[in-house]
C-alpha positions in Angstrom: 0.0 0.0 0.0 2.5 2.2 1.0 4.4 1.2 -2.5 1.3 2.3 -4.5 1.0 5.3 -2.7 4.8 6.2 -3.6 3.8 6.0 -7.0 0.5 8.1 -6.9 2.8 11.2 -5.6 5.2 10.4 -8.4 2.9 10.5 -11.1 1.6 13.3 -9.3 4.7 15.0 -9.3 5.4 14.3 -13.3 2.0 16.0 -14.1 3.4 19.5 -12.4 4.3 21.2 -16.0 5.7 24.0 -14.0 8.5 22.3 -12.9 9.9 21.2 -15.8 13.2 23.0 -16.9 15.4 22.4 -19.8 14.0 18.8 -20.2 14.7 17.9 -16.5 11.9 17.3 -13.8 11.8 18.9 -10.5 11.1 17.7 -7.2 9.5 21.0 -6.1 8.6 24.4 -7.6 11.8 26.1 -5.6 13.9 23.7 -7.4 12.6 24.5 -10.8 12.6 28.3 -10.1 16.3 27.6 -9.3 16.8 26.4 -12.5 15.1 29.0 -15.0 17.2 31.5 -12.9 20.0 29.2 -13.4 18.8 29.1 -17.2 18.5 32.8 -17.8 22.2 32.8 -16.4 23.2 31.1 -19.1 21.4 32.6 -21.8 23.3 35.9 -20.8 26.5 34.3 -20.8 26.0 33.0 -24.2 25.0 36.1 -25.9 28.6 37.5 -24.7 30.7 34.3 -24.8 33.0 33.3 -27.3 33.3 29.7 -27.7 36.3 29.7 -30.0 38.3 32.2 -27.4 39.5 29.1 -25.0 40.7 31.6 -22.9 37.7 33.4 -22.5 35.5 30.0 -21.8 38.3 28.7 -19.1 37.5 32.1 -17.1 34.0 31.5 -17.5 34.7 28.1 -16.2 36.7 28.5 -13.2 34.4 31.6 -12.3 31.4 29.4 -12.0 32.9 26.7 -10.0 34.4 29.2 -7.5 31.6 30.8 -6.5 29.3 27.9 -7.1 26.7 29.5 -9.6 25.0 26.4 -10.4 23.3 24.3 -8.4 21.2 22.3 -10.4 21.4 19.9 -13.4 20.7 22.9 -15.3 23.6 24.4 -14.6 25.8 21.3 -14.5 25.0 20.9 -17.9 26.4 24.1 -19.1 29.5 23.3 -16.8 29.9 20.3 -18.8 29.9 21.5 -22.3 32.9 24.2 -21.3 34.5 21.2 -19.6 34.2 19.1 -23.0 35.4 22.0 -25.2 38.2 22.9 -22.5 39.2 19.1 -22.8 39.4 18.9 -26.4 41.2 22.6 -26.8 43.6 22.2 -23.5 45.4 25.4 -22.8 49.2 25.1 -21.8 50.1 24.3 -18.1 46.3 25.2 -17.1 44.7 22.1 -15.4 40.9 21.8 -15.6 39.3 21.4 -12.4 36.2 18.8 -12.0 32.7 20.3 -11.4 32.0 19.7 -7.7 28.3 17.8 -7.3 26.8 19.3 -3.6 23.5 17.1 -4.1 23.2 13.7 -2.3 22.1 10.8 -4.4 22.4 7.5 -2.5 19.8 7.6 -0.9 17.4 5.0 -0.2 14.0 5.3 -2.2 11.2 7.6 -1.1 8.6 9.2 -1.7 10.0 12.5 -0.8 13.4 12.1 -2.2 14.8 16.2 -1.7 13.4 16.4 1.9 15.7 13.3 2.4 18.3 14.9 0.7 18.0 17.9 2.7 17.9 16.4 5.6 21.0 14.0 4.3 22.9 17.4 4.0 22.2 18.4 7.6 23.0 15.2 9.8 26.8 15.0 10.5 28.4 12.4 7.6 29.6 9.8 10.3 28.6 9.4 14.2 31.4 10.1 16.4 31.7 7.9 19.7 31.4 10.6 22.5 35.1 11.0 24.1 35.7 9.8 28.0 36.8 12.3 30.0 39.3 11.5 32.3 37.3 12.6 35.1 33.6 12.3 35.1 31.6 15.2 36.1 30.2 13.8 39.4 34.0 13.4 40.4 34.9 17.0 39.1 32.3 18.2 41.3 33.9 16.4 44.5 37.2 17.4 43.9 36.2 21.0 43.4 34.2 21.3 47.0 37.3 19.1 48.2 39.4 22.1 47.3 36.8 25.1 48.4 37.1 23.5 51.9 40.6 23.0 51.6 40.9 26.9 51.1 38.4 27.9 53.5 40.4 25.7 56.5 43.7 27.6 55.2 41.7 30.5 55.4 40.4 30.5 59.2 43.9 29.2 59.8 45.6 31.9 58.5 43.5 34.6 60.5 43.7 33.1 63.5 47.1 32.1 64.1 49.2 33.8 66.2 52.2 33.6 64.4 52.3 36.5 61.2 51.4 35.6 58.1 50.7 37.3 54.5 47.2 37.8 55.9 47.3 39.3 59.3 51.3 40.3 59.2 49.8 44.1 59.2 48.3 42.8 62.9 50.4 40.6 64.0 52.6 43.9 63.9 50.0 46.0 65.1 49.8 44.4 68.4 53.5 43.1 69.4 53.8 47.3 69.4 51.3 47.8 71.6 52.3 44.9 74.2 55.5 47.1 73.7 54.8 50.5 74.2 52.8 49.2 77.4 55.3 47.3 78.9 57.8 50.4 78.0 54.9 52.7 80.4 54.9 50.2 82.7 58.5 50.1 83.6 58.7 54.4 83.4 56.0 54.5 85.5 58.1 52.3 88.3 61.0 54.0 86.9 59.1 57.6 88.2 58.0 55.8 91.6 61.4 54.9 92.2 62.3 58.5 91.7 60.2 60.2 94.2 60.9 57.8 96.4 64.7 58.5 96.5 63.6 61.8 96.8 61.5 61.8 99.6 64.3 60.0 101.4 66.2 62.5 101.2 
């Protein structure tokens, strides 16, 4: 059933007149507007084209492939004749390149073959495996609170030590001067008492 109806939308598809270009048959009506675009292309070529001026139709050529002007069989078509004249009337120590076909052909059969296409066009050409990574991410995620602790101990360490370090050096500092200017009052103030007594004494 679903043969038959594969055939129905092809013989469908053959009745649309509109999308016939140049003798070949479209798959849809952008396709075949492609091509009579692609057809008008080279009707202005033509009327300025020399065929007999190699030179001239090895330009036109290598113009059209590098900035991919033609798309469709149209097109190719006309690629192909200034490939064949190119090849029969070589010009010295100029290769000719090939015409480069975009479309995807081997595809299995369908109903819709250019949505497959399209769609052939878009997936990736071959399925990578996924790389390991040497840690997975549950075990990055453990290491990396592992090491916010680690910091955060260091941290309170740091501040509350008594001995000086980069982080409380400034008040470390701070207060061994103070402990010393008291301890210097201290001992003037006996120092003083000392005095008066000596002079009461006497």
């Amino acid at each position: 059933m679903t043969d038959n109806a594969g055939k129905g939308r092809e013989y469908q598809m053959a009745d649309k007149a509109d999308w016939v270009v140049d003798g070949f048959q479209f798959g849809t009506q952008q396709d075949a507007e492609l091509a009579r675009n692609e057809q008008f292309r080279i009707e202005r070529l033509e009327e300025k084209l020399d065929y007999q001026n190699y030179e001239m139709v090895s330009a036109v050529y290598k113009k059209a492939l590098g900035n991919r002007v033609f798309k469709t069989p149209v097109g190719y078509d006309f690629l192909k004749r200034l490939q064949r004249i190119l090849q029969d009337n070589p010009l010295p120590e100029e290769e000719i390149d090939n015409i480069p076909v975009y479309g995807v052909y081997s595809m299995r059969e369908s109903a819709n073959q250019t949505v497959e296409r399209i769609q052939a066009s878009r997936k990736p050409a071959k399925k990578e495996k996924p790389k390991q990574e040497f840690f997975s991410r549950k075990t990055s995620i453990l290491f990396n609170i592992g090491l916010l602790v680690l910091v955060v101990v260091m941290f309170v360490i740091s501040t509350t030590s008594s001995n000086p370090t980069v982080l409380n050096y400034e008040k470390v500092i701070q207060n061994r001067y103070a402990e010393w200017e008291q301890q210097l009052s201290e001992r003037e103030q006996v120092i003083r008492e000392k005095e008066r007594e000596l002079l009461i004494a006497e």
